[in-house]
C-alpha positions in Angstrom: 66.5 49.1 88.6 66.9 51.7 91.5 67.3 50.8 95.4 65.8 52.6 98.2 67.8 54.4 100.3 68.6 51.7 103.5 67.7 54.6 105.9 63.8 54.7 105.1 63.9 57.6 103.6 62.1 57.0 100.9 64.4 58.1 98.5 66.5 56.4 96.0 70.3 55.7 97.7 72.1 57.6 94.7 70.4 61.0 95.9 69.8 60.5 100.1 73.1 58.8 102.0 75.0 58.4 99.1 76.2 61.6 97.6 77.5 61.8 101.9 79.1 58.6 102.2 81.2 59.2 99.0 82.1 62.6 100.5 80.8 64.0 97.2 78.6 66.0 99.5 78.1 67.1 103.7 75.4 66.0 105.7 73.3 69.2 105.9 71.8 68.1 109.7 72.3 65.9 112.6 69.6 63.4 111.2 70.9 63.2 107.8 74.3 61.9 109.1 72.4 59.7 111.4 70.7 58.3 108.5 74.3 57.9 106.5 75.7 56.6 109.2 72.9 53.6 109.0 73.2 52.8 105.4 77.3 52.9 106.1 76.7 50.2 108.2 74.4 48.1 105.7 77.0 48.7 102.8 79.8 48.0 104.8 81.5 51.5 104.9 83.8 51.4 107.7 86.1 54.4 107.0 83.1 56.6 106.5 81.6 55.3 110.0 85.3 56.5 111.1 85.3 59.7 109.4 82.1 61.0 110.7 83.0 60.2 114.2 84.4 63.6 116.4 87.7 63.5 117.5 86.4 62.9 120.9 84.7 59.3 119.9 87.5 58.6 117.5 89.9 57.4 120.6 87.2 54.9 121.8 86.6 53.8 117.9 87.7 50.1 116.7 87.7 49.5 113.0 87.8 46.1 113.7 84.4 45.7 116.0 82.5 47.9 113.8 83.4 46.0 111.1 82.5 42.6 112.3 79.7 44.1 113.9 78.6 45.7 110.6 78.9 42.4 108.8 77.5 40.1 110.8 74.1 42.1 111.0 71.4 41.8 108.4 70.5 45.1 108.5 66.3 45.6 108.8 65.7 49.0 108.9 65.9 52.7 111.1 63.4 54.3 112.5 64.3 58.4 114.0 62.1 59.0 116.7 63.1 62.1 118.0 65.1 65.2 116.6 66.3 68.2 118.4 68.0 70.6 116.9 70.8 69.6 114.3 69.0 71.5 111.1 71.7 73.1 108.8 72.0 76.3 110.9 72.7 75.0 114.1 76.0 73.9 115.6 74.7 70.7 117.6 72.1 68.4 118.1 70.1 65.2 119.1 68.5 62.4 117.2 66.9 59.4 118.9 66.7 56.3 116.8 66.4 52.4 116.7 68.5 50.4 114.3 66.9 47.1 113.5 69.2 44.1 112.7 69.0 40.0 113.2 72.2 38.6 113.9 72.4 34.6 114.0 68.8 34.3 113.3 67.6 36.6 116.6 66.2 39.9 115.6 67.5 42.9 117.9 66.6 46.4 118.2 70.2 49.0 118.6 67.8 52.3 120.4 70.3 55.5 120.9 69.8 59.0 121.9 72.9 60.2 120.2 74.6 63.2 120.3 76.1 65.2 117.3 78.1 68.4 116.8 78.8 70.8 113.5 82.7 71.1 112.8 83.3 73.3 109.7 80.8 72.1 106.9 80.5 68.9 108.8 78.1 66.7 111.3 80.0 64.9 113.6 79.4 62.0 115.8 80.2 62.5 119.6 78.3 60.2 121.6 75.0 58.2 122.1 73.3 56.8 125.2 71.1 53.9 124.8 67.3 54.0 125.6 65.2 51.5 126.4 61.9 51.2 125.6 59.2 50.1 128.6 58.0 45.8 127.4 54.9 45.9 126.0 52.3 43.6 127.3 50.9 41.3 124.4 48.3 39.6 126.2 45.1 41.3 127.9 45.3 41.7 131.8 43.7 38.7 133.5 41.0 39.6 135.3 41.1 38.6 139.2 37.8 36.2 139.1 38.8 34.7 136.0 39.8 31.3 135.6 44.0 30.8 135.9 45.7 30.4 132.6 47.9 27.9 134.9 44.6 25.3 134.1 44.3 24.4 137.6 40.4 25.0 137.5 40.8 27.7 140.4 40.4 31.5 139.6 43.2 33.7 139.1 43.0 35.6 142.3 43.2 32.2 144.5 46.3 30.8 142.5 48.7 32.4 140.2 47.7 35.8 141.1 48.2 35.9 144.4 
């Protein structure tokens, strides 16, 4: 039996992250190391997540953290939601992506616009700023002359929604 690739790819893992994360292979762009770096995390590959990090944002690295961290985290899934740049002739480039992950039973969402750089043959790591996305509103906008959700028998605009 095969397994998909952790990264959503779509492919099998034995020919997406892989080939990269046994350093039978480079990364050919920013958002294929991205995606390695992912499924490194779900299997638990800590040198790799070490390896592909610059030199820069090797001094700030722990093995330690991202090892607990990568443990402790069942791993749901990555979505890329933005790429600029980082295709195999360029020297740097951005990807924006969420990681999704529960840890202790409370689903989380990791978002990161991160930054990555060519050395050589190789995609680096240098640095990622989080993003946030706006909250979502699940429940329809109460209308002023409705009746409050509070149940006090008085419409919205003479009690809660003042």
């Amino acid at each position: 039996m095969t397994k998909s690739c952790p990264c959503g790819s779509g492919k099998e893992h034995v020919e997406c992250c892989t080939p990269y994360i046994s350093g039978d292979k480079p990364a050919p762009t920013a958002e294929a190391l991205m995606r390695s770096r992912y499924s490194a995390y779900v299997f638990k590959e800590i040198d790799y997540l070490r390896e592909t990090l610059s030199l820069e944002a090797q001094k700030d690295h722990d093995d330690k953290s991202v090892k607990e961290w990568a443990e402790a985290a069942d791993w749901q899934g990555l979505t890329i939601h933005e790429t600029q740049d980082g295709g195999e002739k360029d020297d740097s480039g951005i990807v924006e992506f969420s990681a999704h992950y529960i840890v202790d039973g409370v689903a989380q969402t990791h978002r990161e616009r991160s930054q990555f750089k060519r050395i050589g043959e190789n995609w680096k790591y240098v640095d990622g700023d989080m993003t946030f996305e706006p909250p979502v509103k699940k429940d329809p906008k109460i209308g002023r002359n409705e009746p409050c959700p509070c149940k006090s028998g008085k419409k919205y605009k003479k009690c809660c929604g003042r």
